[in-house]
C-alpha positions as CSV (number, residue, x, y, z in Angstrom):
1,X,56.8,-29.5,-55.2
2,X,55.2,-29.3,-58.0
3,X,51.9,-26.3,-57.7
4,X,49.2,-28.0,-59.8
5,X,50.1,-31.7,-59.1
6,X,47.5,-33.9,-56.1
7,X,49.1,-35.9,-53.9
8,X,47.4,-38.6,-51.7
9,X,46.8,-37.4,-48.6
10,X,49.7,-39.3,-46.5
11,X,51.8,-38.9,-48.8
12,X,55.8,-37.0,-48.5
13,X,58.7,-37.4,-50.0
14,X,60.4,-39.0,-46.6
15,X,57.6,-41.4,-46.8
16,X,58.1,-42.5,-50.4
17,X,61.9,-43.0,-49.9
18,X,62.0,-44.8,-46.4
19,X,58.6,-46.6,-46.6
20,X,57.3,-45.2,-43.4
21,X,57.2,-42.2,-41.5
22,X,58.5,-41.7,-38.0
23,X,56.1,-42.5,-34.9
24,X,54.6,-39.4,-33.3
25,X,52.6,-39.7,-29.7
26,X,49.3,-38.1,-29.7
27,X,47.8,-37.1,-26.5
28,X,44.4,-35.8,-25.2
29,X,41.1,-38.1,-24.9
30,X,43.2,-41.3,-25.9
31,X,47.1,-41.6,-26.1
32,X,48.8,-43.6,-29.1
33,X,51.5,-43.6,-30.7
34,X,51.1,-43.8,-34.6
35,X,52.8,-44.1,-38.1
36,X,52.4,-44.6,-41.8
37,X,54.2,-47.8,-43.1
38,X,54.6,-49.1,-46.8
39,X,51.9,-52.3,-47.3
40,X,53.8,-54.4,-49.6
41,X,51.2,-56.4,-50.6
42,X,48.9,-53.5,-51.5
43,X,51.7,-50.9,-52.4
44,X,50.3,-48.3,-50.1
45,X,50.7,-46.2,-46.9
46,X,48.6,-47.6,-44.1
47,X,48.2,-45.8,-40.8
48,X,49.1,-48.3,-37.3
49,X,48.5,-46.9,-33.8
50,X,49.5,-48.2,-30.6
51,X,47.0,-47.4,-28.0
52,X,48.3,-45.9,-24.7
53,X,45.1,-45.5,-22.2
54,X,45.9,-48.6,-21.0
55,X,48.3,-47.6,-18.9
56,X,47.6,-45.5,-15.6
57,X,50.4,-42.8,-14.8
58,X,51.2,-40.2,-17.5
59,X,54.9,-40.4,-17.0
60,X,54.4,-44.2,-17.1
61,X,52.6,-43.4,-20.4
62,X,55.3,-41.0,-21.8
63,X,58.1,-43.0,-20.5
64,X,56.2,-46.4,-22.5
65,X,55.6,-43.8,-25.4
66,X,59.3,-42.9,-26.0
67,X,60.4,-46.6,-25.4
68,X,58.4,-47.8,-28.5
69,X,59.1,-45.2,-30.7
70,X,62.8,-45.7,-30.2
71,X,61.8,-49.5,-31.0
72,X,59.5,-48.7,-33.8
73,X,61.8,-46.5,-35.8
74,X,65.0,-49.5,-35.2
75,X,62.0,-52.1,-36.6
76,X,61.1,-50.0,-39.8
77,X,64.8,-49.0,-40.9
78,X,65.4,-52.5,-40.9
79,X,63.1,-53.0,-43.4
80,X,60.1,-54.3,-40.7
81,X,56.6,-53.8,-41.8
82,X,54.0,-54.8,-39.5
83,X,51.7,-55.7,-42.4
84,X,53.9,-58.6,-42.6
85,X,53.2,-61.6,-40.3
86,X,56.1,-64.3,-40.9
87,X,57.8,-66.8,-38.5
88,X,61.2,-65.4,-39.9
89,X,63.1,-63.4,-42.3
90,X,63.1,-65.6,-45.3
91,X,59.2,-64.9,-45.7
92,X,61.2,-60.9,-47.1
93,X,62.9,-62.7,-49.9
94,X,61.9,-61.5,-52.9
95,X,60.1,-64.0,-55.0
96,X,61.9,-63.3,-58.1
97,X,65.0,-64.3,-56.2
98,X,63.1,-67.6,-55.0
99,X,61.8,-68.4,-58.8
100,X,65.7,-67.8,-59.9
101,X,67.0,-70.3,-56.9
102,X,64.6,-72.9,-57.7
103,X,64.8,-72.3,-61.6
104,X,68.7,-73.5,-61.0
105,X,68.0,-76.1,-58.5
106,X,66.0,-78.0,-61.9
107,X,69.6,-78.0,-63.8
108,X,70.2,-80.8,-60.8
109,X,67.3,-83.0,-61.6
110,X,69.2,-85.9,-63.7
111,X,66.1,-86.7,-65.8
112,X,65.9,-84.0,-69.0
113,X,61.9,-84.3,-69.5
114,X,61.6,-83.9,-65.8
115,X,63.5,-80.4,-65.5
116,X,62.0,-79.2,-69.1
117,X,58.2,-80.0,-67.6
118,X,59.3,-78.3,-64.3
119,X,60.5,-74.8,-66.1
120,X,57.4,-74.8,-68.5
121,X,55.4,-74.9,-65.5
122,X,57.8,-72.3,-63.7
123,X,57.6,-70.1,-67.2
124,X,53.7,-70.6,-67.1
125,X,53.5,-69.1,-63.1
126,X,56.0,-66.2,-64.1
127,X,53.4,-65.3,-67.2
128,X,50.8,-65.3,-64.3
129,X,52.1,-63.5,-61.9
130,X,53.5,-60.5,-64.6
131,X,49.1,-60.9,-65.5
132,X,48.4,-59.6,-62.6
133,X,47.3,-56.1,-61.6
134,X,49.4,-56.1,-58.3
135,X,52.3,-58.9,-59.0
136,X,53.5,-60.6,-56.0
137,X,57.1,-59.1,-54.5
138,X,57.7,-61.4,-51.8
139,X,57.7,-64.9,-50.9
140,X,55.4,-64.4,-47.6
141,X,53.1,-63.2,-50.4
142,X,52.9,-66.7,-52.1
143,X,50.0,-68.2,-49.9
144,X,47.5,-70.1,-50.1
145,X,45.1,-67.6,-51.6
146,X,48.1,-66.3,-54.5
147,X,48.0,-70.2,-55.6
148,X,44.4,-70.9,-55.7
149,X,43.9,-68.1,-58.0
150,X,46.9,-69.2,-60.0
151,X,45.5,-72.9,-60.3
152,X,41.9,-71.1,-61.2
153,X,43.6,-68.8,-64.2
154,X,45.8,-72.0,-65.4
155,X,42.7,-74.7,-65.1
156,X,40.3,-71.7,-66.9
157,X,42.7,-70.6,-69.5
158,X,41.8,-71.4,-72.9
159,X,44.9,-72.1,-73.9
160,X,45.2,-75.3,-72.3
161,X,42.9,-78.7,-72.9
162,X,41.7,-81.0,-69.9
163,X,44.1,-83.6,-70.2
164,X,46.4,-80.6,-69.1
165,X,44.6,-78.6,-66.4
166,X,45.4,-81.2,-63.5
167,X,49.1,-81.0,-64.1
168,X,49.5,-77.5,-62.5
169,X,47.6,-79.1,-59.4
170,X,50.0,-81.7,-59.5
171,X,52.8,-79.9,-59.5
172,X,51.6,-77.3,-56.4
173,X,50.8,-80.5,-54.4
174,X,54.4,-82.0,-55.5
175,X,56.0,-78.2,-54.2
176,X,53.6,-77.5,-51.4
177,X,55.6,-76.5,-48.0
């Protein structure tokens, strides 16, 4: 490494390649087992521990503590991040990839005004999402909160008149899950 360069405190080069760092088992006062894993949505490491005292025995404890760290490091090489709370897998797609799917699901629409409205609007949420400081990079991360502040840039851009600013509402509510 590099002698004059600061890195953050969690960081290592293991770290910045897998997104995570192995579980380790702390013990004395309060037993835990802990890691660093990649936050997608905020592009750092973050620090989860799994409390131990719970349990009464200390070979119960160390016997618990070697079961989830086995399960823990088969969860985050396959790409699991506990920062992530989605009913399944599709919620890891990248949204790119989601934009791209849908962008060619419009060449279906039979009516041409229909399909050139629909990719303005899908040009006008890619502009919005490249605006911002931290971009979106998967679909879980399109909620409820990602399009209200979407509708509040498009309505408050001065680009666009009032006759206009209830058409991006329209079209959420039309494409609403």
């Amino acid at each position: 490494m590099l002698k004059n360069v600061r890195y953050p405190q969690n960081f290592s080069p293991k770290s910045e390649v897998l997104g995570f760092t192995y579980s380790k088992l702390h013990t004395g006062k309060s037993w835990y087992v802990d890691f660093f894993s990649l936050d997608p949505a905020t592009r750092t490491m973050r620090r989860k521990k799994y409390m131990l005292d719970s349990i009464g025995k200390v070979t119960e404890r160390r016997k618990r503590a070697l079961e989830l760290i086995e399960s823990l490091l088969k969860l985050l090489r396959s790409g699991w991040s506990p920062w992530v709370h989605v009913e399944d897998n599709r919620g890891y797609t990248l949204l790119e990839e989601a934009l791209e799917k849908y962008e060619k699901s419009l060449e279906k629409l039979p009516k041409l005004k229909t399909r050139q409205s629909y990719s303005s609007r899908l040009n006008v949420l890619r502009e919005y999402i490249k605006s911002r400081v931290i971009p979106p990079k998967y679909v879980y991360q399109f909620d409820t909160s990602f399009v209200s502040d979407f509708l509040d840039w498009q309505i408050g851009s001065s680009r666009n008149s009032g006759y206009y600013s209830s058409s991006p509402i329209d079209f959420a509510n039309r494409h609403a899950s």
